[in-house]
N, C-alpha and C positions, 0 to 999 in steps of 0.2 A: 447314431443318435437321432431320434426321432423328433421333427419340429413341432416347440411348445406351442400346448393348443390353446390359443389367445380367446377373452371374452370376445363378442360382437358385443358393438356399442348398445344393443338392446338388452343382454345378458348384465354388460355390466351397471344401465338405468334400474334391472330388476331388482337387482343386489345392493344398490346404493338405498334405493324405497324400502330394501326392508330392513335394512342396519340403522336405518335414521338418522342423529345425529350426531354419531361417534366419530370420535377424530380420530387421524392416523396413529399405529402403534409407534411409539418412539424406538430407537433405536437399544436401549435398554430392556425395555419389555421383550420386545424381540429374542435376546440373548438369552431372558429370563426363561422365553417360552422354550427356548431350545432347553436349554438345560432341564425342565421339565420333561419334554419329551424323553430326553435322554435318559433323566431318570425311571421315568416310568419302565421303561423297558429294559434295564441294567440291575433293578434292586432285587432284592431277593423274596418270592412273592411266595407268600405264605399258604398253606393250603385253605385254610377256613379265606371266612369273608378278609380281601383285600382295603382295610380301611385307606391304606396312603395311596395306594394307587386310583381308589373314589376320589380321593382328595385331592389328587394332582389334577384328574383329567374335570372335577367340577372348575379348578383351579383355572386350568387352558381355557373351561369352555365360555365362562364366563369376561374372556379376555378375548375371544374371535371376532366381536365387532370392529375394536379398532383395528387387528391385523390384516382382515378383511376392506378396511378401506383403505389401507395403504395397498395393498393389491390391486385394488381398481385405480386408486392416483398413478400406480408404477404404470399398470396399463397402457392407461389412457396416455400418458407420455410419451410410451413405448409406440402410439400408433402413430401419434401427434408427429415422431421425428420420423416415421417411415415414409410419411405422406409429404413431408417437408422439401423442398429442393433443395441439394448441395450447393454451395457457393466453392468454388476453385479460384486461384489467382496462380496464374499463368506469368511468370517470368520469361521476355522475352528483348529479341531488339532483331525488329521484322525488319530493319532495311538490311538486316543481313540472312535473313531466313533463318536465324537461332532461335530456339524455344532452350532455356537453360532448365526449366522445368513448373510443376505446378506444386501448390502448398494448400495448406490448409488455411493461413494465417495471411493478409497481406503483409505484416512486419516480416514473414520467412522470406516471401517472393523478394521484396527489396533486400532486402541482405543480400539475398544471392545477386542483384544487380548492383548493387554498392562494390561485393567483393570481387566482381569478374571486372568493374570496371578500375576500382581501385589497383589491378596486378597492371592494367597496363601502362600503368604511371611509374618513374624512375623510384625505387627505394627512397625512403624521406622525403617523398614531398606532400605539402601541406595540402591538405583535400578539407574543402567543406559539399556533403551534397546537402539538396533538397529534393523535395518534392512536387509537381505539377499536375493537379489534379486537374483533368478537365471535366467541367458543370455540368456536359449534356449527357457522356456517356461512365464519367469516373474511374476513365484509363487515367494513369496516374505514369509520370515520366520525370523519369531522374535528369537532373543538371546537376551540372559540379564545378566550383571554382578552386582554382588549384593557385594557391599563394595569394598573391596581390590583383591578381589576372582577371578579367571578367567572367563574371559566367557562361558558361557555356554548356547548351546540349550533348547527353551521351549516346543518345539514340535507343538508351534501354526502358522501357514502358512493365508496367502490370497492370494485367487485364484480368477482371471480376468475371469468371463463367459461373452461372448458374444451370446447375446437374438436375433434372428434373427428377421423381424417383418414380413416377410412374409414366405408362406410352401414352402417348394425346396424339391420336391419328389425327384429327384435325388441323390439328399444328404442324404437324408433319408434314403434312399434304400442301398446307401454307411455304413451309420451308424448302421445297424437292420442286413446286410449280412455281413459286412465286404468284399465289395469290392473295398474299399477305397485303392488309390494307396498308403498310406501312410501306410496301413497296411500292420505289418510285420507277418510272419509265428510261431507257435508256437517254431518249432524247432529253427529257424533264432536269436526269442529272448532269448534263453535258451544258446545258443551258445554265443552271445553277452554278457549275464550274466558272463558266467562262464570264457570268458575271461576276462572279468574288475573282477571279484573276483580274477582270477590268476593274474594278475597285482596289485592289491591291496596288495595281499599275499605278496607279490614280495617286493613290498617296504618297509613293515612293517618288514620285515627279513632283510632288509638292514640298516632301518633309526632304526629302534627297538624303545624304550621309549613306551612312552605312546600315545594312540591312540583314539581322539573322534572323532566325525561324524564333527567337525570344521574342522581338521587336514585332515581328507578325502578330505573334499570340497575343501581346500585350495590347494594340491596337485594336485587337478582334472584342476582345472582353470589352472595353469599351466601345466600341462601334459595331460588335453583332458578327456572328459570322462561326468560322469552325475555330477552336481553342485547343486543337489537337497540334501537337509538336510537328509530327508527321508528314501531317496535311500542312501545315505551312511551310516545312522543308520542301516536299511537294511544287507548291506554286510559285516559289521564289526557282527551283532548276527548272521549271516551264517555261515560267518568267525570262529566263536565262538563255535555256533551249531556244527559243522564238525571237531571240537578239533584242530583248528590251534591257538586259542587264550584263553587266559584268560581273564574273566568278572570281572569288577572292582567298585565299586563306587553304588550311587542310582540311580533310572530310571531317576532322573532328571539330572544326572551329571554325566552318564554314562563311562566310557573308558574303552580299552582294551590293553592287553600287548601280545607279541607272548610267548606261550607254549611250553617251552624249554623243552629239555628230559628229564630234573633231575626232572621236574614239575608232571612225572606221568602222566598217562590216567587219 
């Protein structure tokens, strides 16, 4: 089958100028004309002059404005969503290197992270999840409280890809060197780390208690900083790793306390 041959946008400006102001064929019309065609070509055509078949095709012709601009709206749609970038949402839970898959919908991708994470809780027990969307990039990561019990992160996130549908060497070229203005320096991010760790540090020796990756994010929104689950699971085991705190709890229900001196290396 051979690919339909689309107007160019100047093809179909010519054609819009000279139909005027006729509105799209409705969907009825449409049927109507078909059924015309159909007849035209199925009846039984008489040998003298063909009055019905004059009469059908004055009948069509006079009805091609509108069917004609609904041809150029379909078009024009048709190009409108070729040129458009796919959006993906990517079901995953990167601290384990699992990608469970991609959807069309983000309501699909969290389902499938609700029900992979919902099997590994004991039959009947009480699950509420939610949702965490973070403000700067709109990864979105499930928590779940199971009974009476605090909430607590799953580790399972979905992440919005956008599918470009045509090549941008430019971009490319940004993405493969890293000349990308957006890109920052190794040194630049490393600096930026370790002041949000000392600021982190900072508050956990003020506010003291107990410490999860919720309690992180919750202070960030308020006081600036990264709002991703991740990145604060992240700097609280650095935190940790570097003897500023103690490890508490299962990898599922993680927390930290600060490592007082009486606590020993």
């Amino acid at each position: 089958m051979n690919a339909p041959d689309f107007l160019s946008p100047v093809q179909r400006a010519e054609i819009a100028e000279l139909i005027g102001e006729a509105k799209p064929a409705t969907t009825s019309l449409v049927q109507h004309m078909a059924k015309a065609v159909h007849d035209r070509a199925t009846h039984e055509h008489p040998t003298w002059e063909d009055l019905y078949c004059l009469n059908l095709v004055s009948w069509l012709g006079e009805r091609m404005a509108p069917v004609l601009r609904r041809l150029l709206e379909a078009e024009a749609r048709i190009a409108e969503l070729e040129t458009a970038p796919t959006t993906l949402y990517r079901a995953e839970h990167p601290d384990s290197g699992i990608t469970l898959g991609h959807y069309g919908t983000p309501a699909a991708a969290r389902a499938h992270c609700e029900a992979t994470e919902r099997r590994s809780w004991p039959t009947g027990t009480t699950l509420s999840f939610d949702w965490i969307e973070d403000e700067d990039d709109g990864v979105a990561e499930l928590v779940v409280t199971a009974g009476q019990n605090e909430e607590s992160v799953t580790g399972y996130i979905v992440t919005a890809l956008d599918i470009p549908s045509e090549y941008d060497a430019e971009q490319r070229q940004h993405a493969t060197t890293g000349t990308s203005e957006k890109t920052s320096s190794p040194a630049e991010a490393a600096s930026s780390r370790e002041a949000r760790l000392a600021q982190l540090l900072d508050s956990i020796r003020t506010h003291r208690g107990a410490w999860h990756a919720r309690r992180v994010v919750d202070l960030r929104r308020f006081t600036g900083g990264p709002t991703k689950f991740s990145t604060a699971r992240g700097d609280l085991a650095e935190l940790y790793r570097r003897g500023h705190l103690r490890q508490h709890g299962p990898e599922s229900d993680r927390f930290y306390t600060l490592k007082l001196r009486k606590d020993g290396a």
